[in-house]
N, C-alpha and C positions, 0 to 999 in steps of 0.2 A: 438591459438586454435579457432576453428569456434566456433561461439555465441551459435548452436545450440547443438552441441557437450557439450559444456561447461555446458548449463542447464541440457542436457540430463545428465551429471557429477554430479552435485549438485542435483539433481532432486532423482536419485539414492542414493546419501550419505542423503539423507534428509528422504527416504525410510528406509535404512537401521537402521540410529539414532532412529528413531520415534519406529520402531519395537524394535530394543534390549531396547530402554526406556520401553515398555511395555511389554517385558519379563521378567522384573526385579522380580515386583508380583509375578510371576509364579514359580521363583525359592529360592529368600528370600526377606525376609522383609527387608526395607529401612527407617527409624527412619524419625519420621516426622518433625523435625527439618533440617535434613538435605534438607529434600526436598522442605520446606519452606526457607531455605538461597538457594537453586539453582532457588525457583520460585521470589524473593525477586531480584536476579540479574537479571533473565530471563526480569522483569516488568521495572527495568531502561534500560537494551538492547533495549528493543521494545519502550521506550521512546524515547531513543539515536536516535536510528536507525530514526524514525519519523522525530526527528525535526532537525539532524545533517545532514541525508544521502537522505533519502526519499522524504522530503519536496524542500530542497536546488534542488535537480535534476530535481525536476517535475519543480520547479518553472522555473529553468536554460533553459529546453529543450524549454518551452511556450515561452520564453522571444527570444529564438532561432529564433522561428517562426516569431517573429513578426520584427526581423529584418531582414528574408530573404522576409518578405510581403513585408516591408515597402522597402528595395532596389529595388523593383521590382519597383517602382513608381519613385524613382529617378534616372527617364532616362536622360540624357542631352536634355535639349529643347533648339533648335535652334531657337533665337526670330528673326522673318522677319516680314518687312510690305513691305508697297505698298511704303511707300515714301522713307526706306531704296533705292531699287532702281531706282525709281526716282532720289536719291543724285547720284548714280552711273552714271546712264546715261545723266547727266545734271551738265556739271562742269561751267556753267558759270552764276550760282543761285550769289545773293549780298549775305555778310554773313547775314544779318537780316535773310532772306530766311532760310537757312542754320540750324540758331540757331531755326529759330521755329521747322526745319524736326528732328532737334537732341531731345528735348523734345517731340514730339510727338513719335519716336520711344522708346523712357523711357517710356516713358506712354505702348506703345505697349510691350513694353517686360515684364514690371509689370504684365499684365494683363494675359500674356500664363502661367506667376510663379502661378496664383493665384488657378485656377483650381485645380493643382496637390497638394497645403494643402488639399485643400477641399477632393478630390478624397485621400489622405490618411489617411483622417479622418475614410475612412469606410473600411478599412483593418483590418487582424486580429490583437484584444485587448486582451494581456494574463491576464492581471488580470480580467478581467470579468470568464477568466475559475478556476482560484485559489480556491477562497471562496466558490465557487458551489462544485467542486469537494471535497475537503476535507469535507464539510457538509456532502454530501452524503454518506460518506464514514463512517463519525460516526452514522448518520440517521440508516445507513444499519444495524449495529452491533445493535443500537438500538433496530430497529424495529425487529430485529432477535431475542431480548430476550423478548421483552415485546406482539409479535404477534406470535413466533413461537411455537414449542414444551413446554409443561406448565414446560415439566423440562428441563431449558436451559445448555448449557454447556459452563460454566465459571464459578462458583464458587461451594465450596463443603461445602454445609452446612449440610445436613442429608441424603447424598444419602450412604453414608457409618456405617452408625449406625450399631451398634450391632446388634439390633431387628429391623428387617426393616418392615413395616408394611404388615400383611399376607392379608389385602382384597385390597391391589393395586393388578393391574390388570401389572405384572413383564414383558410379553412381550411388551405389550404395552408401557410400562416405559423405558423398551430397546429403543425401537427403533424411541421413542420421542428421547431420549439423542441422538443418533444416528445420527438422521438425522441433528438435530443441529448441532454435531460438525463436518459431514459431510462437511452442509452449510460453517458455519467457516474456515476450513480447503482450501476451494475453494477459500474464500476471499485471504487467505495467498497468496496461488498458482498463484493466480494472479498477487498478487506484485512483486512475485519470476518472473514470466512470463515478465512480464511489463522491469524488471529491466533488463532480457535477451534481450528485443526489444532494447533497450536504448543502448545497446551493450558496455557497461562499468563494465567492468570487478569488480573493487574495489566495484560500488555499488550491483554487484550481488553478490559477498560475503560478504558482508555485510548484506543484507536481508538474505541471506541463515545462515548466524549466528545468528540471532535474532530468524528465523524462528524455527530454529530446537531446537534451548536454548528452546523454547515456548511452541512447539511441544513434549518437551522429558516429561518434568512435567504432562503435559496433557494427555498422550497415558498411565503412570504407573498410574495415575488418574482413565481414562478410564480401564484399564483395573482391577483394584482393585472396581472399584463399582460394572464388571461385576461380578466378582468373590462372590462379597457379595450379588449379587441378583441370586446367587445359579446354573450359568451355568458353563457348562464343562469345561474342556481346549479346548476341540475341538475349542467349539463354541464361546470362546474366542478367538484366534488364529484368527477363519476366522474373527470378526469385528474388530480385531488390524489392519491383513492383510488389510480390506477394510481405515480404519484408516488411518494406515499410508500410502495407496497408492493414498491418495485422495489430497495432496499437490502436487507431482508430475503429479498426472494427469492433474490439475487445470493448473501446469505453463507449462505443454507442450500444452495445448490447447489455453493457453492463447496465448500464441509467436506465434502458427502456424496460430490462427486467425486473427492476428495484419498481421503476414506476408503474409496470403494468400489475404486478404479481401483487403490488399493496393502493393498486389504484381504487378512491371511494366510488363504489356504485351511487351516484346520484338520481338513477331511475327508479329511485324506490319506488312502491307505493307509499307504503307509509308515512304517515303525516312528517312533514318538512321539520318541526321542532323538537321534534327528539331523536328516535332513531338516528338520518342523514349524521347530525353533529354528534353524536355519540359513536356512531361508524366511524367519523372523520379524523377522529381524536385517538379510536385504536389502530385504525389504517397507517395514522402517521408516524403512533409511536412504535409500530412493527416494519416502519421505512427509514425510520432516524434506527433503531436497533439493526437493524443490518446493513446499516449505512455506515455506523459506528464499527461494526465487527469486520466491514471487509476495507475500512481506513487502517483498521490495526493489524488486519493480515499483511495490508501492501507495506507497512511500516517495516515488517518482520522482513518480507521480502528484500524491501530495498537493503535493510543490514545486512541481511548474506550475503548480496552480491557486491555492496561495498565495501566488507569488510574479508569477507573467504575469497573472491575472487579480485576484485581490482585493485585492491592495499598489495598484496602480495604480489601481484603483478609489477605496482611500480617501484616495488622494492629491491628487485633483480636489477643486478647490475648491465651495464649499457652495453659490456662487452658480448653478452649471453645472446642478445637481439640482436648485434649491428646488421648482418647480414641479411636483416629479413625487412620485410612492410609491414607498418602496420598490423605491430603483432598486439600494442594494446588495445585496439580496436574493437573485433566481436569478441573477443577471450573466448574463442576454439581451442579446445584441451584433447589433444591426443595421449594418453593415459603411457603411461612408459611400459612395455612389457617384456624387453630386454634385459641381460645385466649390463651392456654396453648402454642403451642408454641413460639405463639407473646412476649408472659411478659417471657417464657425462655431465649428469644433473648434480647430484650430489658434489663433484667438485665445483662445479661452479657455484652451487649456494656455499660452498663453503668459503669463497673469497667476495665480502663485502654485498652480503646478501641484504642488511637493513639498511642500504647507503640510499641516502636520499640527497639531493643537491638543494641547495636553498632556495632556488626558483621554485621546485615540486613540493616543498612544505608551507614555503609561503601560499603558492595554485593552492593546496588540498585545505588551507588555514581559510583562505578567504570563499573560499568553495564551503567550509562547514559554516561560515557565518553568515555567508549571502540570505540566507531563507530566512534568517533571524531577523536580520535587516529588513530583508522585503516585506515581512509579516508585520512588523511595526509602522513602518511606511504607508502598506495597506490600509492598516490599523486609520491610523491619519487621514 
């Protein structure tokens, strides 16, 4: 199947998941246990995925690069001098003669080797792009929750309360969350995207399993907060709709941008045997290089959010949430700025706040191996 086709595939099922996950709300209730063991598996997926699927391939493709740089430099050099043909033209040298022209052409051939270390010293280095990227990548999610909307979307601490407080200002609180998980949603999209440039099929489903496992908890999240800040169906429906069309959107502009911005002009004029393939060959390795760099940014990504927000999340004890839906869901984090809420929070993590039940270690156990599993299988 064409790569393009293929995302346009998953891009689609990743639409459809994300919406019926957030029609659930609408039509009945979903016990928040359960949906804390499916965000519980969802948080080792997106581990898995990182440092099984995501990381390994970004790393793979940069390493690609640097050995089709580094061929490019070991061309054959032909070592000549002046006194090679001198020997040629002159066979009646004594050997004394002879043996000094043979050391001196050693000497001459050393010295044409010597250049091309040097000159492949300053080809492309992939590990210089690794640690940058993936940094970025958690920097982004960071700076996303501590500079963007005051109520970010990744954890649900009180956006779903009973009594929701009557002097916030509700639309403005919409469409803080909003655009948050907007943003978010974009980052996915890209890895989804990245993973379609890479043209490897096992790692694009694989991302798109992680993604959507991520995505379901999140949209019945999103959509149960909006419910409780007292909007329609309607008006529910249209931000599911924008919701879940924003992953899709992200990976098809992702791939058209990777493919249009490093796409080979075939209109040359230029004669067909040079030029064309010698375009085609830097075109590619500057679409595998930022193929590679934006696999290790979404890698970065996916640990933030698995590990700063949804680990923590399913750590809080059962009693903290009973009262609420679907609070693992979008992870919408209303920031505490009380001292009453502060010492409510703080006592409760202070009773059995790393308590995990054996069901939810076993979910996050076989949630971090599935991608390892599936990569093999693939493999196969």
């Amino acid at each position: 199947m064409n790569p393009f086709t293929h995302l346009l595939l998953l891009s689609l099922l990743t639409f459809i998941g994300s919406f019926l996950a957030g029609s659930i709300p609408l039509a009945f209730s979903l016990t928040p246990e359960r949906l804390r063991f499916v965000s519980t598996f969802g948080a080792g997926l997106l581990v898995g995925t990182a440092l099984s699927v995501i990381l390994p391939e970004g790393v793979e493709t940069l390493y690609s690069i640097q050995l089709q740089e580094s061929s490019k430099h070991d061309v054959n050099v032909v070592p000549t001098s002046a006194g090679a043909h001198d020997q040629l033209a002159d066979d009646s040298r004594d050997p004394a003669a002879e043996e000094d022209e043979h050391h001196h052409n050693k000497r001459d051939r050393y010295s044409t080797i010597k250049p091309r270390t040097v000159e492949h010293k300053h080809g492309f280095e992939a590990h210089k792009y690794i640690g940058p990227s993936l940094s970025l990548g958690f920097i982004f999610m960071f700076l996303l929750e501590h500079l963007g909307p005051s109520q970010h979307p990744h954890t649900t601490d009180a956006v779903l309360a009973d009594t929701p407080n009557p002097n916030e200002n509700k639309p403005k609180k919409t469409m803080a969350a909003t655009i948050g998980l907007l943003v978010h949603c974009a980052a996915d999209g890209i890895a989804l995207g990245a993973a379609a440039s890479a043209d490897r099929s096992n790692l694009e489903f694989i991302v798109f399993l992680a993604i959507i496992l991520h995505k379901a908890p999140s949209a019945f999240g999103y959509v149960s907060f909006l419910m409780s800040e007292g909007h329609t169906r309607r008006s529910v429906r249209q931000h599911l709709l924008a919701f879940s069309a924003s992953v899709p959107v992200s990976a098809v502009l992702t791939y058209g941008l990777l493919h249009s911005v490093f796409a080979v002009d075939n209109t040359s004029t230029q004669p067909p045997s040079t030029t064309p393939s010698l375009a085609s060959a830097t075109e590619s390795n500057d679409m595998s290089k930022w193929t590679g760099i934006l696999l290790l940014f979404s890698a970065g990504t996916f640990l933030y959010v698995a590990t700063v927000h949804i680990l923590p999340e399913i750590y809080r004890p059962v009693e903290l949430h009973s009262h609420r839906a679907g609070e693992n869901g979008i992870l919408l984090t209303t920031r505490p700025t009380g001292d009453d809420d502060g010492g409510r929070m703080h006592d409760h993590h202070s009773h059995g706040e790393k308590s995990l039940s054996r069901t939810q270690i076993l979910a996050w156990v076989l949630g971090a191996l599935a991608p390892f599993v599936l990569a093999i299988e693939h493999a196969h």
